[in-house]
N, C-alpha and C positions, 0 to 999 in steps of 0.2 A: 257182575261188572257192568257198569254203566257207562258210555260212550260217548264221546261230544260226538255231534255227527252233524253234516251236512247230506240231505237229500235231495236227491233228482227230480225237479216238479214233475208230475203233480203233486208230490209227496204222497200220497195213497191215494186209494183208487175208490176210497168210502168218508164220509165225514166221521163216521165213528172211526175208525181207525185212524183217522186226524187227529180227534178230539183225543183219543187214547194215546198219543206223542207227544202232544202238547202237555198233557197233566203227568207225564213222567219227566219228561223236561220242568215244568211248574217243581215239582217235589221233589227233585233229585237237585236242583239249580245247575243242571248241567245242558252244555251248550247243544242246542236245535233248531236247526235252520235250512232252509227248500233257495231251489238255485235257480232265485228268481231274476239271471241276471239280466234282463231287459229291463228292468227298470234305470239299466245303466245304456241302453240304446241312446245314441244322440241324438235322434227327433225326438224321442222321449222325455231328454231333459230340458230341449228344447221349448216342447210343448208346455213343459210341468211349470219353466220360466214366464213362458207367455201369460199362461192362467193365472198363476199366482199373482204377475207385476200387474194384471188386471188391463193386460192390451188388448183385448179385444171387449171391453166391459163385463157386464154380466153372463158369464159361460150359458147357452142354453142348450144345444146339441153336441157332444161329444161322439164322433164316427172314428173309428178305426177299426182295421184292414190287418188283416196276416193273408192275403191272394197267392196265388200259383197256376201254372196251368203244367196239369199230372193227367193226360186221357188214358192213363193206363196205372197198372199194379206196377210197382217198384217192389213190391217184399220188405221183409222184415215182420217184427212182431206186431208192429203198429198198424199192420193190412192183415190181421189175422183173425178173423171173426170171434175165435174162442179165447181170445186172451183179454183177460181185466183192464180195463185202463187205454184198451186199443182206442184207436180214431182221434180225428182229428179234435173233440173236443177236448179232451184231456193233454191231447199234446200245445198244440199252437192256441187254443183256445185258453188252457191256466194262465198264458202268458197276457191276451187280452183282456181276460177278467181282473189277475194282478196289480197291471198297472191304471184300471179303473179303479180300483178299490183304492188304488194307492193316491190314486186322484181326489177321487172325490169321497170314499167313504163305503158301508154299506147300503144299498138300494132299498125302498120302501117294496117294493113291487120284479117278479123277472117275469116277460114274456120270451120266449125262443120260437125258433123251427129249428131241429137238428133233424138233419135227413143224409140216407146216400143216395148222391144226385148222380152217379156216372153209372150206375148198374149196372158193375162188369164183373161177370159169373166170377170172378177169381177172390171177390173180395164182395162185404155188405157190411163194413163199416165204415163210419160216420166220414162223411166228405165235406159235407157243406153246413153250414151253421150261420144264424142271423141270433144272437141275442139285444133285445133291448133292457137294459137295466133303467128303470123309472124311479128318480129322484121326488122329493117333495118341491113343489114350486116350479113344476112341471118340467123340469129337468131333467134328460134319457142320456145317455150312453148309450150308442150302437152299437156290439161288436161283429165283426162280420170275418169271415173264413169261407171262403172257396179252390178247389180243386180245378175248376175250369173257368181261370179270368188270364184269357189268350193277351191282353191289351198290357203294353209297356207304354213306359213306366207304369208299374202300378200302384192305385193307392195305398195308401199307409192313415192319413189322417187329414180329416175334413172337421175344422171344432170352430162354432159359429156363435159368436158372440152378441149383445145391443149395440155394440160398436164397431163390431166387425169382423171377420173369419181369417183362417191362418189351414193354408191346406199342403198339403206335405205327398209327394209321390218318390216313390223308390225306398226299398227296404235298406235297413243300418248295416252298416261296409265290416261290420267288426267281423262276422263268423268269416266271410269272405275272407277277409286278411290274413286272418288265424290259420284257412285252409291250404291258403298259399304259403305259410311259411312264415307270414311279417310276424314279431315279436310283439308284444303289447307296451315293451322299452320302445320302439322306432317311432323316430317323431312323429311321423306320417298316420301314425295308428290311431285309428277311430276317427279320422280327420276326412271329411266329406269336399268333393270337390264344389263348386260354385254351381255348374249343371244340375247339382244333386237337391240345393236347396230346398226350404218351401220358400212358400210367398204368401206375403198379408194385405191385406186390405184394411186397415180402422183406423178411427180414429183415436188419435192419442194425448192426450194432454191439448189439445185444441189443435193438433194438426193434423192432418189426412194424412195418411205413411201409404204406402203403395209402390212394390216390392218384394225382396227377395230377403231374406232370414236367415242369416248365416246360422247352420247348423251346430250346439253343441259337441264337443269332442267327443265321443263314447268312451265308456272307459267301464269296462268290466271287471277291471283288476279294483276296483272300489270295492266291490261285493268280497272279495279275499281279503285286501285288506278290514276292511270291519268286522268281518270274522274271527281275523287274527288275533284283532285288538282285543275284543270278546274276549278271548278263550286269555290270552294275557290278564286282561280286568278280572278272568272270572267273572262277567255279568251280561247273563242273557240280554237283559234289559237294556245293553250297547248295539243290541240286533240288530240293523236295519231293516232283513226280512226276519220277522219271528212265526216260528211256530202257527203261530193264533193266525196269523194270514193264510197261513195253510191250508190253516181249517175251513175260514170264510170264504177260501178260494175255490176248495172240493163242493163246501156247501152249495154252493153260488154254480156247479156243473151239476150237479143232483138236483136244484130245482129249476134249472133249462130244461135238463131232459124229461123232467115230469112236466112241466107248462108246454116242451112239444108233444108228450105222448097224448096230455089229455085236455089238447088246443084250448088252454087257457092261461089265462094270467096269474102268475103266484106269488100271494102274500106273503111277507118276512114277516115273521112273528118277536 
């Protein structure tokens, strides 16, 4: 029996066992899909607006931030040395690779440092992580994760344009809401207050803008609904996140971790 199914990112904790999902899914026509719902964060969408409407000119640095500050073990499986898939890279990290890829595509080049920066006897999995993904035309995406960034608000995304930059502090209000009880029906939901904004600097169409960027709405329930729709259509190919992102996602944390083990830069072939 074969199962439409929706997975938990990373979706596996190996790119071959990616790839082996994706081609049962491919041959079966049956629905596969990782629950990449940050792509529906509203700085996110926000950001993807900016880029695209070409406000800040030509994109040349792309920074963004999953921070926290955790000087201790909290528990769970994901501070467990001997468990597949632990640390921070696989967790908060799928999500910033994600929505790079979703941005701009696959990278020609990854350098990283994945390390554990707090070395506390209770745990020695992955805390801290800087990847840079290197585009052609000398184009990087930062992504960056740390365990000990004490400073509020903190960043989220710094993306630096020929025209001008657009920098973004404070994480998306959706998990928050969710935890308190708000529904994803209340208007209020995924709705950022004015304090929460970023703010831009370029220039636009011949005028200097210089200000605050009202946040897009989040909306997670997008990621269900197109699922839905899917599974109604019958056709993977309505995916928004497919399979195939899975794989480029897992891929894309297998050659961090090898470019930190053996301090060097790694080719996409």
């Amino acid at each position: 029996m074969v199962l439409l199914v929706v997975v938990e990112k990373p979706f596996t904790v190996t790119s071959q066992e990616a790839e082996a999902l994706a081609k049962i899914s491919r041959e079966t026509g049956k629905i596969c899909s990782v629950y990449q719902n940050r792509r529906w964060d509203g700085d996110f969408l926000t950001v993807k607006k900016l880029v695209a409407g070409g406000h800040l000119g030509r994109v040349v640095e792309f920074e963004s931030h999953f921070d926290r500050f955790r000087n201790f073990v909290k528990g769970g499986w994901r501070e467990k040395d001997d468990q597949p898939g632990a640390g921070m890279l696989y967790d908060l990290g799928t999500h910033l690779i994600d929505q790079a890829l979703h941005l701009f595509g696959m990278p020609k080049s990854v350098y990283a440092t994945v390390t554990n920066q707090r070395q506390l006897k209770e745990s020695n999995v992955v805390d801290d992580f800087t990847i840079i993904l290197q585009y052609e035309g000398g184009f990087k995406a930062v992504l960056r994760s740390s365990m000990l960034a004490r400073q509020t608000p903190v960043l989220r995304y710094s993306v630096r344009g020929m025209n001008g930059s657009y920098t973004k502090h404070f994480l998306d209000i959706q998990e928050d809401q969710l935890k308190s009880g708000l529904l994803p029906t209340d208007a209020s939901y995924g709705v950022e207050k004015p304090e929460q904004w970023g703010t831009i600097n370029s220039d636009v169409n011949g005028l200097h803008l210089v200000g605050q960027v009202e946040t897009q709405k989040g909306e997670y329930l997008t990621y269900y609904n197109n699922v839905g729709e899917s599974i109604l259509k019958n056709d993977p190919s309505h995916l928004e996140v497919k399979p195939e992102d899975g794989v480029n996602c897992i891929r894309l944390v297998e050659l961090a971790r090898q470019s930190s083990e053996e301090g060097r830069t790694i080719s996409l072939k």
